[in-house]
The first five atom37 places (N, CA, C, CB, O) and aatype in JSON, in Angstrom:
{
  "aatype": [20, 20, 20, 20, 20, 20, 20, 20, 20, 20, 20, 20, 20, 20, 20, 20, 20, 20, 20, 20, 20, 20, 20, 20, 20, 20, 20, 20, 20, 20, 20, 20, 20, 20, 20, 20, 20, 20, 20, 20, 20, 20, 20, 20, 20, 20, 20, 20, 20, 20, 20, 20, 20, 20, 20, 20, 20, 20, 20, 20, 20, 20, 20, 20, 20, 20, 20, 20, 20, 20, 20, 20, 20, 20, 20, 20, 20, 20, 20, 20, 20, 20, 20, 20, 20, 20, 20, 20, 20, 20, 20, 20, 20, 20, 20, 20, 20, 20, 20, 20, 20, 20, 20, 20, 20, 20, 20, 20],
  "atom_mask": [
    [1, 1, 1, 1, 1],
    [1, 1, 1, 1, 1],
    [1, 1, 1, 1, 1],
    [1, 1, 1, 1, 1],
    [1, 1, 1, 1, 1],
    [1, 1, 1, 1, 1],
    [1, 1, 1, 1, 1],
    [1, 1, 1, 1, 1],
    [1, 1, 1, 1, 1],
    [1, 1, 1, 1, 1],
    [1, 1, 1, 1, 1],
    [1, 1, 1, 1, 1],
    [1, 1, 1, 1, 1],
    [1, 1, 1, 1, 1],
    [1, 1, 1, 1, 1],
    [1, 1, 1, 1, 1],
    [1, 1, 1, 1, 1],
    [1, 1, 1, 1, 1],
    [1, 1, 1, 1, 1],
    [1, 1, 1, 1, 1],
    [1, 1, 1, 1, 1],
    [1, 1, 1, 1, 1],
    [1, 1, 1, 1, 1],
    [1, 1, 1, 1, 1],
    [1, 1, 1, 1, 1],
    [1, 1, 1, 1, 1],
    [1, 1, 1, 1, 1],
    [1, 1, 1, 1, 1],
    [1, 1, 1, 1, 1],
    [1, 1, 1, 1, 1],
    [1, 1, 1, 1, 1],
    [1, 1, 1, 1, 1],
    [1, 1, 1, 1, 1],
    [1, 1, 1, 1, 1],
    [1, 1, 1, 1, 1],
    [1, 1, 1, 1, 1],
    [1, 1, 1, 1, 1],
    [1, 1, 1, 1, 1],
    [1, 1, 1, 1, 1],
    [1, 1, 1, 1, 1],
    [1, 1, 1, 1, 1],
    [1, 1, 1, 1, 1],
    [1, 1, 1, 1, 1],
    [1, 1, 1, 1, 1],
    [1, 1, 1, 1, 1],
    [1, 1, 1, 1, 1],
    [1, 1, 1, 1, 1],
    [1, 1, 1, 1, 1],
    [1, 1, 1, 1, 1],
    [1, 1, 1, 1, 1],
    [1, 1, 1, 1, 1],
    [1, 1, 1, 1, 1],
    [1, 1, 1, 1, 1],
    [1, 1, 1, 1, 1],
    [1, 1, 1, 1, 1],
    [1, 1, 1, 1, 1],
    [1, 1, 1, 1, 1],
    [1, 1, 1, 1, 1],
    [1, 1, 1, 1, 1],
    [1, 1, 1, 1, 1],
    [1, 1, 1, 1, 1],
    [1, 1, 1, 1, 1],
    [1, 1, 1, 1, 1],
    [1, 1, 1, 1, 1],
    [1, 1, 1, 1, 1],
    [1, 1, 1, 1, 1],
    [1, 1, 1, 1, 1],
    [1, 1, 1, 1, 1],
    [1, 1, 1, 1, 1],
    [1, 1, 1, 1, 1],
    [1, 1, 1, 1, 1],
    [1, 1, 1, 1, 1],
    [1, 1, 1, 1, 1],
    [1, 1, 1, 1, 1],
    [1, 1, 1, 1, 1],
    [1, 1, 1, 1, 1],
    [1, 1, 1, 1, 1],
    [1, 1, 1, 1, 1],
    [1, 1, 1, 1, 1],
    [1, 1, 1, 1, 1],
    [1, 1, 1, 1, 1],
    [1, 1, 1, 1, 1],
    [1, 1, 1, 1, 1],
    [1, 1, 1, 1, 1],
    [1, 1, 1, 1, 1],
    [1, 1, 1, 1, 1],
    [1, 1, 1, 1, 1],
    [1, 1, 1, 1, 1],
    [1, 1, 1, 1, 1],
    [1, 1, 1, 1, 1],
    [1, 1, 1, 1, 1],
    [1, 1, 1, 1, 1],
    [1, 1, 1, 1, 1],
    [1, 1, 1, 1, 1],
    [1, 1, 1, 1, 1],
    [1, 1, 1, 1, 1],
    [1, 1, 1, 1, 1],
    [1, 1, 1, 1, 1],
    [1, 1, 1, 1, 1],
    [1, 1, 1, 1, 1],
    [1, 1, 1, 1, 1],
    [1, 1, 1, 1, 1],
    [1, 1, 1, 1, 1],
    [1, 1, 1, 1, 1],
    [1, 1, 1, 1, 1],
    [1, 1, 1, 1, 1],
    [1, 1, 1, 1, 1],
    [1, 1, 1, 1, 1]
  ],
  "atom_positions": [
    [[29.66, 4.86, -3.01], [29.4, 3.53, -2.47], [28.4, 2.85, -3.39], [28.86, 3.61, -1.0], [27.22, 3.19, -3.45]],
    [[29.05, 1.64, -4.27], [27.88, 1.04, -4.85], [27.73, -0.88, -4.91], [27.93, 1.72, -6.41], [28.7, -1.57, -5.24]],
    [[27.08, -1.18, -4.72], [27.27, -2.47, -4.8], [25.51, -3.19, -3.91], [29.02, -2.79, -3.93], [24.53, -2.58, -3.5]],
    [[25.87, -4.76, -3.94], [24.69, -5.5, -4.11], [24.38, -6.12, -2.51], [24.94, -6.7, -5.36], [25.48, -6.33, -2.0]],
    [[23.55, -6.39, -1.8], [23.48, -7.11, -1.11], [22.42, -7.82, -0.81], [23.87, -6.72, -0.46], [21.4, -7.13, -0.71]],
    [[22.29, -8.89, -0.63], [20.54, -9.97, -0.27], [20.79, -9.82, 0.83], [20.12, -11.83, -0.67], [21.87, -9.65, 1.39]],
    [[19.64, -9.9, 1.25], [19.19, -10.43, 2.32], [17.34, -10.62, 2.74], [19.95, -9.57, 3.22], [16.52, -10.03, 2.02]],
    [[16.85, -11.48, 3.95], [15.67, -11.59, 4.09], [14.51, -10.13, 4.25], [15.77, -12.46, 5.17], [14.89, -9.0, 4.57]],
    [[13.43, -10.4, 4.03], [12.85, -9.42, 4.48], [11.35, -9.85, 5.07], [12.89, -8.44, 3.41], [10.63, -10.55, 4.36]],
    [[10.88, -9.42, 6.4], [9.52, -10.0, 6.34], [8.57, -9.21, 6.66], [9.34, -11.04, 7.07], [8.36, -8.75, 7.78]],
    [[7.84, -8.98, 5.52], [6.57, -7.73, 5.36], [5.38, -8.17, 6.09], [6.0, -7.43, 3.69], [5.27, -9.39, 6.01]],
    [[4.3, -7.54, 6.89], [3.33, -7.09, 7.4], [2.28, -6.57, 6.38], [3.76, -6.23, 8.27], [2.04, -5.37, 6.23]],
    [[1.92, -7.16, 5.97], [0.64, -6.96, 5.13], [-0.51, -6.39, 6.13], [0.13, -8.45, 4.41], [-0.66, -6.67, 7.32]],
    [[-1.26, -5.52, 5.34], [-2.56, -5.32, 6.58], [-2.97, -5.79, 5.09], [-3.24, -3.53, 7.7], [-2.46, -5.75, 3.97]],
    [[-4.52, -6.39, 5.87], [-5.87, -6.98, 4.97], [-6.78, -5.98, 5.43], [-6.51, -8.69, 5.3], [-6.57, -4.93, 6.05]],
    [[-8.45, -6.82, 4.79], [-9.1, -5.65, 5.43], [-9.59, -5.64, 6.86], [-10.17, -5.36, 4.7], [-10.53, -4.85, 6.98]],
    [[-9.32, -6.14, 7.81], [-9.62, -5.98, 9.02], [-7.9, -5.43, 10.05], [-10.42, -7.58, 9.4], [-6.8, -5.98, 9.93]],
    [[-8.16, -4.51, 10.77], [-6.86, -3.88, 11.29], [-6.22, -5.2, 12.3], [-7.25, -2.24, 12.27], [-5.07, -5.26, 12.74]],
    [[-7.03, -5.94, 12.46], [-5.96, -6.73, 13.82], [-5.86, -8.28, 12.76], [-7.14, -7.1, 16.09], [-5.67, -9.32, 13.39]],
    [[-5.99, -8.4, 11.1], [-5.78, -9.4, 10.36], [-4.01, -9.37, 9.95], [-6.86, -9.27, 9.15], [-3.81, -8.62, 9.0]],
    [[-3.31, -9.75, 10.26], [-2.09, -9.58, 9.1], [-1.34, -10.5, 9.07], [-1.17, -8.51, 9.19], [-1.05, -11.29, 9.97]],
    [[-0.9, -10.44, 7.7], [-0.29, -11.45, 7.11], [1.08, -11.73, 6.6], [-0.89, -11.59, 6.33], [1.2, -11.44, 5.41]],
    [[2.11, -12.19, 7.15], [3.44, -12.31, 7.29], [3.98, -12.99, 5.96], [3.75, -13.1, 8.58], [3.68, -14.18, 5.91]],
    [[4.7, -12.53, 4.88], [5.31, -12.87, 3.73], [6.96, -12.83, 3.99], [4.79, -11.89, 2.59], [7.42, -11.71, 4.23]],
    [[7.76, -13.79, 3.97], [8.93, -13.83, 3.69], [9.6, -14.22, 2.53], [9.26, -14.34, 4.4], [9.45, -15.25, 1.88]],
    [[10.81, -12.69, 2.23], [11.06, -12.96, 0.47], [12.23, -12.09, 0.9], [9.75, -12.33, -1.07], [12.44, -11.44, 1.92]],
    [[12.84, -12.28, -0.11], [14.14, -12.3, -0.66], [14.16, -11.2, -1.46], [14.52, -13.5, -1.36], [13.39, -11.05, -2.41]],
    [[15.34, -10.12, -0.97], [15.21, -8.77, -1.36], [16.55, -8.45, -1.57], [14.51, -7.86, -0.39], [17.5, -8.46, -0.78]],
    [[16.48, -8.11, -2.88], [17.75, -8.15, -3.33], [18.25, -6.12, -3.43], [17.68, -9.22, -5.05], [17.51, -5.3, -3.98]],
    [[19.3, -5.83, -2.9], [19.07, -4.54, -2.49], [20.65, -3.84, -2.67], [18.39, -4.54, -0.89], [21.64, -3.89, -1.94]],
    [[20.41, -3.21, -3.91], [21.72, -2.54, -4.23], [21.71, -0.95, -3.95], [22.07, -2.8, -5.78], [20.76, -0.18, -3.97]],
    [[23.22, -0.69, -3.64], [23.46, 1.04, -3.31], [24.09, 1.76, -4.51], [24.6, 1.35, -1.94], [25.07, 1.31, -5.09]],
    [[23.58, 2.69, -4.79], [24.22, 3.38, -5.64], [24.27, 5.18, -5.11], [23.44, 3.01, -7.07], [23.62, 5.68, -4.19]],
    [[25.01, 5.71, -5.79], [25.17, 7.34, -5.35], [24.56, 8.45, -6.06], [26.55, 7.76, -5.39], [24.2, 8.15, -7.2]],
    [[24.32, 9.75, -5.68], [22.95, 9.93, -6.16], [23.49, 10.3, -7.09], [21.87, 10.73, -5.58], [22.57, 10.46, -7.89]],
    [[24.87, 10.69, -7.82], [25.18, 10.82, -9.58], [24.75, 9.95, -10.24], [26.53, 10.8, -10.1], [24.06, 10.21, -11.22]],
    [[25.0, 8.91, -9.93], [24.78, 6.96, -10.65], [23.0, 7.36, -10.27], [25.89, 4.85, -9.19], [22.81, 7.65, -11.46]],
    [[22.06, 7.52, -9.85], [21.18, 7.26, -9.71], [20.61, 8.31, -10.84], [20.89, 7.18, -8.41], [19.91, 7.96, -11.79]],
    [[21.18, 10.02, -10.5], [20.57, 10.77, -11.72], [20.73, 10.53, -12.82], [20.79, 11.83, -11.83], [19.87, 11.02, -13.55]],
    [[21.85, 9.69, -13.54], [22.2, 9.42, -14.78], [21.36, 8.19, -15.09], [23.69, 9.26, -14.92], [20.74, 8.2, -16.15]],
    [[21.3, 7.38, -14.49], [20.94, 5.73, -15.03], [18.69, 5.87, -14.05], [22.85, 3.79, -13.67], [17.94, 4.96, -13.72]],
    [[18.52, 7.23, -13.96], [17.13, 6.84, -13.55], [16.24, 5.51, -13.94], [16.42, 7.86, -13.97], [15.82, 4.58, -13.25]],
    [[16.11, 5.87, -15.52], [15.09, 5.04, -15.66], [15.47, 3.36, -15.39], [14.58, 5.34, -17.08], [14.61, 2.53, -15.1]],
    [[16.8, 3.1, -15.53], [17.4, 2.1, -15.74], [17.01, 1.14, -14.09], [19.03, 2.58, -16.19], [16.87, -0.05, -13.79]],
    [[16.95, 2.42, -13.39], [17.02, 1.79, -11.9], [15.61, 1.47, -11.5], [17.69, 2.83, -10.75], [15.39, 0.71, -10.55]],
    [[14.5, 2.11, -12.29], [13.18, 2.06, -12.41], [12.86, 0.7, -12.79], [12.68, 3.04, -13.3], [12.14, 0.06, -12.03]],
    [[13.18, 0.3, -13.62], [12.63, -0.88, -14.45], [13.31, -2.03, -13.4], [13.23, -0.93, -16.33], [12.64, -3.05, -13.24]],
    [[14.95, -1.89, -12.49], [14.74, -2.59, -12.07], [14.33, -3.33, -10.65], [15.24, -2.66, -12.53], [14.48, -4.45, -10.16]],
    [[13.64, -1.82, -10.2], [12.75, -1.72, -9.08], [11.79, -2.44, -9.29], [12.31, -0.55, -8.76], [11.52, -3.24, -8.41]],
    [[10.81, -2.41, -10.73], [9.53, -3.04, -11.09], [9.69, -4.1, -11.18], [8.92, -2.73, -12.09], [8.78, -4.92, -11.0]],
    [[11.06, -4.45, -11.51], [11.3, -6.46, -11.64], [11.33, -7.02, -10.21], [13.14, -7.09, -12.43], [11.09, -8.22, -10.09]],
    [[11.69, -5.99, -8.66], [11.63, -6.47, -7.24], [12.78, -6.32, -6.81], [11.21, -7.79, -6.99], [13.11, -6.83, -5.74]],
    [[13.21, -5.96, -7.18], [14.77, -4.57, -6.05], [14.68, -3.96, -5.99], [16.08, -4.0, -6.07], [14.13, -3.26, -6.84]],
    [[15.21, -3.51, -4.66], [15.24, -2.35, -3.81], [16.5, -1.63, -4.2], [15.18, -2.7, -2.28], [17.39, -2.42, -4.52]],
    [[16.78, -0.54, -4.25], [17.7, 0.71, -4.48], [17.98, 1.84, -3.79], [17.41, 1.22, -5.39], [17.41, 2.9, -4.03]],
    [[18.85, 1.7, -2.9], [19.5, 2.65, -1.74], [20.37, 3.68, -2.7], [20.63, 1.68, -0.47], [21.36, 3.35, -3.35]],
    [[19.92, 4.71, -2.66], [20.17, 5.98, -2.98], [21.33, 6.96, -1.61], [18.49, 6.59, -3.19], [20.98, 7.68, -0.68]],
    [[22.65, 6.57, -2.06], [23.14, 7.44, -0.92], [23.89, 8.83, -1.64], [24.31, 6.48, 0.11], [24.18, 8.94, -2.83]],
    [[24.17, 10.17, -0.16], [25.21, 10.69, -1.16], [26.2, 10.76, -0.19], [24.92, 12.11, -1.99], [25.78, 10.74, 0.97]],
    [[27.7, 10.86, -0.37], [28.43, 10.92, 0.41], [28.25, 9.73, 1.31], [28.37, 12.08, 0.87], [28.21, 9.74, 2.54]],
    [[28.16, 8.85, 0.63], [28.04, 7.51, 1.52], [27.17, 7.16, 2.12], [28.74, 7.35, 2.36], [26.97, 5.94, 2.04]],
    [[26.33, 7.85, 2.88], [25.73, 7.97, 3.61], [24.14, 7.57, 3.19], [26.11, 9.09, 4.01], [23.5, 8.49, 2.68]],
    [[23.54, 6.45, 3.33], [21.55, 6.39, 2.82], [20.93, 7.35, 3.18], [20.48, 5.24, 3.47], [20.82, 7.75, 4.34]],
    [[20.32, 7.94, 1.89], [19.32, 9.0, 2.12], [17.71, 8.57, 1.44], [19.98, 10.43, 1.37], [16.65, 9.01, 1.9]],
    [[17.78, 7.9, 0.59], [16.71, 7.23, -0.13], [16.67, 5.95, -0.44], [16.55, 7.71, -1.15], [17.61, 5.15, -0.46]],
    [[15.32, 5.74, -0.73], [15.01, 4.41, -0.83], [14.04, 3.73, -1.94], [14.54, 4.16, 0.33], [12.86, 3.65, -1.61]],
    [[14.34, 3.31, -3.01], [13.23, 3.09, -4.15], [13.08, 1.57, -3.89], [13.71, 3.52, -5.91], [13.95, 0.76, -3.57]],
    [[11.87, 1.4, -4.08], [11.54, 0.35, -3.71], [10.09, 0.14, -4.47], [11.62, 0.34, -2.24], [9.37, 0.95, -5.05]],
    [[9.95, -1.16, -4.24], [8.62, -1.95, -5.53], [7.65, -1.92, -4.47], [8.84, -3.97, -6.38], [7.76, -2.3, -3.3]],
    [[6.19, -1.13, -5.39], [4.98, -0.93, -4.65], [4.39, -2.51, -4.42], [3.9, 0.12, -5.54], [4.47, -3.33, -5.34]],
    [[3.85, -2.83, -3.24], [3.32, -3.6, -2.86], [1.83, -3.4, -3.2], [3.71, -3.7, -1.74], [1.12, -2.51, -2.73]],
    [[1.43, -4.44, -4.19], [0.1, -4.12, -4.77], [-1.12, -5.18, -3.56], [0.14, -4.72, -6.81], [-0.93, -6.4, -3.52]],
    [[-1.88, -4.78, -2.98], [-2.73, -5.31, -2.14], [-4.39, -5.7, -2.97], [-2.77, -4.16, -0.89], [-5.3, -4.96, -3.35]],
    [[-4.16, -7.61, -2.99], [-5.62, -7.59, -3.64], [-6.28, -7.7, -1.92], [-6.08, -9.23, -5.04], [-5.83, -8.13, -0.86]],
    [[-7.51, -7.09, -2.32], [-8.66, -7.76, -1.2], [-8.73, -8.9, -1.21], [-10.02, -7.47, -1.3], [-8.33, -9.53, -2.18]],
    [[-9.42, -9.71, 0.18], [-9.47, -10.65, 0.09], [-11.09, -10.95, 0.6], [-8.33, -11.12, 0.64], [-11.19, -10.94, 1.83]],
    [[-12.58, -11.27, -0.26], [-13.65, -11.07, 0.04], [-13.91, -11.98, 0.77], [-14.37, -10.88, -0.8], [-13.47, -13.12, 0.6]],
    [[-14.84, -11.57, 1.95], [-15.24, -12.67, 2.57], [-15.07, -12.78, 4.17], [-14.56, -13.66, 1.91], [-15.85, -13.21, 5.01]],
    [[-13.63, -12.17, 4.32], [-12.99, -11.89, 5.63], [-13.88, -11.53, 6.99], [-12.1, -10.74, 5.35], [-14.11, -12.36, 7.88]],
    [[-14.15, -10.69, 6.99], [-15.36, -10.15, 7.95], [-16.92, -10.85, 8.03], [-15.61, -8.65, 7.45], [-17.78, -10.52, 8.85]],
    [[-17.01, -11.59, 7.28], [-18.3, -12.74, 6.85], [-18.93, -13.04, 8.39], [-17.59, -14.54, 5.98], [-18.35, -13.82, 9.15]],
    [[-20.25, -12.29, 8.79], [-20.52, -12.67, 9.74], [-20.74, -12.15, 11.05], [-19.99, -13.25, 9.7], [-21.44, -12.59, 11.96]],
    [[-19.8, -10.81, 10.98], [-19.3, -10.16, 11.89], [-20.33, -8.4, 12.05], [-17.59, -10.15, 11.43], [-20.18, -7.55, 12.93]],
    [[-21.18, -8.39, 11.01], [-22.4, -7.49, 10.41], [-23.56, -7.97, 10.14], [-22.15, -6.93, 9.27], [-23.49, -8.6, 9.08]],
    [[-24.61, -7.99, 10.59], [-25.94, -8.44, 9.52], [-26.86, -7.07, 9.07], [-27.18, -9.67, 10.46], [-26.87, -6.03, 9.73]],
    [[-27.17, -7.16, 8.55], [-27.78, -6.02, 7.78], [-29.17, -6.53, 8.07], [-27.34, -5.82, 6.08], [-29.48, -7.7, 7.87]],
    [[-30.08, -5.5, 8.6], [-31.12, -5.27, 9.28], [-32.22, -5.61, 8.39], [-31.14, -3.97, 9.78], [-32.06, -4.95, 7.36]],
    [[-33.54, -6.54, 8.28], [-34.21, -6.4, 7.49], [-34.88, -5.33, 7.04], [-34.68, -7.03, 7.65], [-35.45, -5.39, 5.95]],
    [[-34.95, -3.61, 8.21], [-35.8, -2.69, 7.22], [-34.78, -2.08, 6.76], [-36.94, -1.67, 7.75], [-34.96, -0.89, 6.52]],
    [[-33.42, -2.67, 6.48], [-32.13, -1.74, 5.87], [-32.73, -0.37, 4.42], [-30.77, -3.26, 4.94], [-32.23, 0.64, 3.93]],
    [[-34.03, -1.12, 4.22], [-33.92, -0.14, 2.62], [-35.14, 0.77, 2.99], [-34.24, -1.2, 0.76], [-35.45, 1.77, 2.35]],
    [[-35.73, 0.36, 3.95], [-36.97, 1.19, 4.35], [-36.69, 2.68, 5.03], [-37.81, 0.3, 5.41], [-35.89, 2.99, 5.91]],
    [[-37.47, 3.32, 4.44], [-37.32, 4.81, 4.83], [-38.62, 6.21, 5.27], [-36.59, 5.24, 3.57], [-39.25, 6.79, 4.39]],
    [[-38.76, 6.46, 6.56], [-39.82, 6.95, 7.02], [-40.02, 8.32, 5.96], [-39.65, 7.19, 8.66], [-39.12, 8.79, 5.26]],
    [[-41.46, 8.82, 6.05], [-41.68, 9.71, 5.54], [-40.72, 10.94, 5.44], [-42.65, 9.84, 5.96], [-40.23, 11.59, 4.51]],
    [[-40.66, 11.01, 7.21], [-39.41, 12.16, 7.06], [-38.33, 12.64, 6.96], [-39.25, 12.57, 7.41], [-37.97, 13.82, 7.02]],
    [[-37.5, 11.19, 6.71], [-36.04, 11.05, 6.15], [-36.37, 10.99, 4.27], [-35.15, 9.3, 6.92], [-35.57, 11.54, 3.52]],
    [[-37.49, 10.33, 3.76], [-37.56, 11.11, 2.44], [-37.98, 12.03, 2.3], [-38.01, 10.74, 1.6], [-37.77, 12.47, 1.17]],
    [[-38.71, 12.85, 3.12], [-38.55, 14.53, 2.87], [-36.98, 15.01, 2.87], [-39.37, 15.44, 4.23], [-36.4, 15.5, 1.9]],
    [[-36.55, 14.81, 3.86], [-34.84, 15.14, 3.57], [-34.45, 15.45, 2.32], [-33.89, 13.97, 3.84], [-34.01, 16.47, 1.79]],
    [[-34.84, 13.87, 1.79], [-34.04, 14.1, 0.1], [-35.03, 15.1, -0.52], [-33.95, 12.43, -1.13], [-34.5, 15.4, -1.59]],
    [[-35.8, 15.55, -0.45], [-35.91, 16.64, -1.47], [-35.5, 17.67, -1.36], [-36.87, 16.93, -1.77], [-35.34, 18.41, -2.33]],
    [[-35.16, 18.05, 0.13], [-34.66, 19.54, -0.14], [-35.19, 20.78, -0.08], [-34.34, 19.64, -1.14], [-34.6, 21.86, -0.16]],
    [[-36.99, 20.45, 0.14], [-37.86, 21.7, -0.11], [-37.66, 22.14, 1.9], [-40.0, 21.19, -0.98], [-37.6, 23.23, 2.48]],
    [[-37.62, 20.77, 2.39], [-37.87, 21.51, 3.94], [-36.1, 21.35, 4.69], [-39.44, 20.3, 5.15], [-35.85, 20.78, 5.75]],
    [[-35.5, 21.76, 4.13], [-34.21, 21.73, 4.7], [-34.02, 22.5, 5.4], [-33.31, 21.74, 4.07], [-34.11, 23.51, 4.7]],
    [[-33.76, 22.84, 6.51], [-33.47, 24.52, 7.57], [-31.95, 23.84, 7.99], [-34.95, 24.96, 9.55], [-31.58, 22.67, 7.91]],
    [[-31.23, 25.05, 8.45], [-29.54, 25.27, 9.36], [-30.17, 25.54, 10.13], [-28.19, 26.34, 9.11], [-29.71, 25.86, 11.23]]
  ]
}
């Protein structure tokens, strides 16, 4: 079974906050091939995964795999702005949490 088909697709992005996400609709162009055609022409199917197709890997007709283009996630700074303040004695540290760091009075 080999051949081409489009159709829509609409991805779920997570950002950095878990209840933020962001809905992208694109056009996914998505061909089948069998897993002989796939072992012979690998790299071929590689390069054109990286250009943004998807590649259904079946055997006996049947989908068993799926190559597909990594979704690269930039951050987006700023997001959470507000939602933390950082304490003014944030850098201050009592005597006996810098004993800690040395290590001489450490007990289990």
């Amino acid at each position: 079974m080999s051949g081409t088909v489009s159709f829509w697709r609409v991805d779920l992005v997570h950002r950095l906050s878990p209840l933020w996400y962001a809905t992208a609709m694109t056009q996914v162009r998505t061909t089948y091939v069998g897993i002989h055609e796939a072992k012979t022409h690998l790299s071929e199917l590689i390069r054109r995964v990286a250009a943004g197709e998807e590649i259904v890997i079946s055997r006996g007709g049947k989908p068993v795999a799926r190559l597909s283009p990594v979704i690269r996630r930039v951050p987006i700074l700023g997001v959470d702005e507000g939602v933390f303040t950082v304490p003014d004695d944030f850098n201050e540290m009592t005597e006996e949490e810098l004993a800690l760091f040395d290590g001489d009075e450490f007990e289990l």
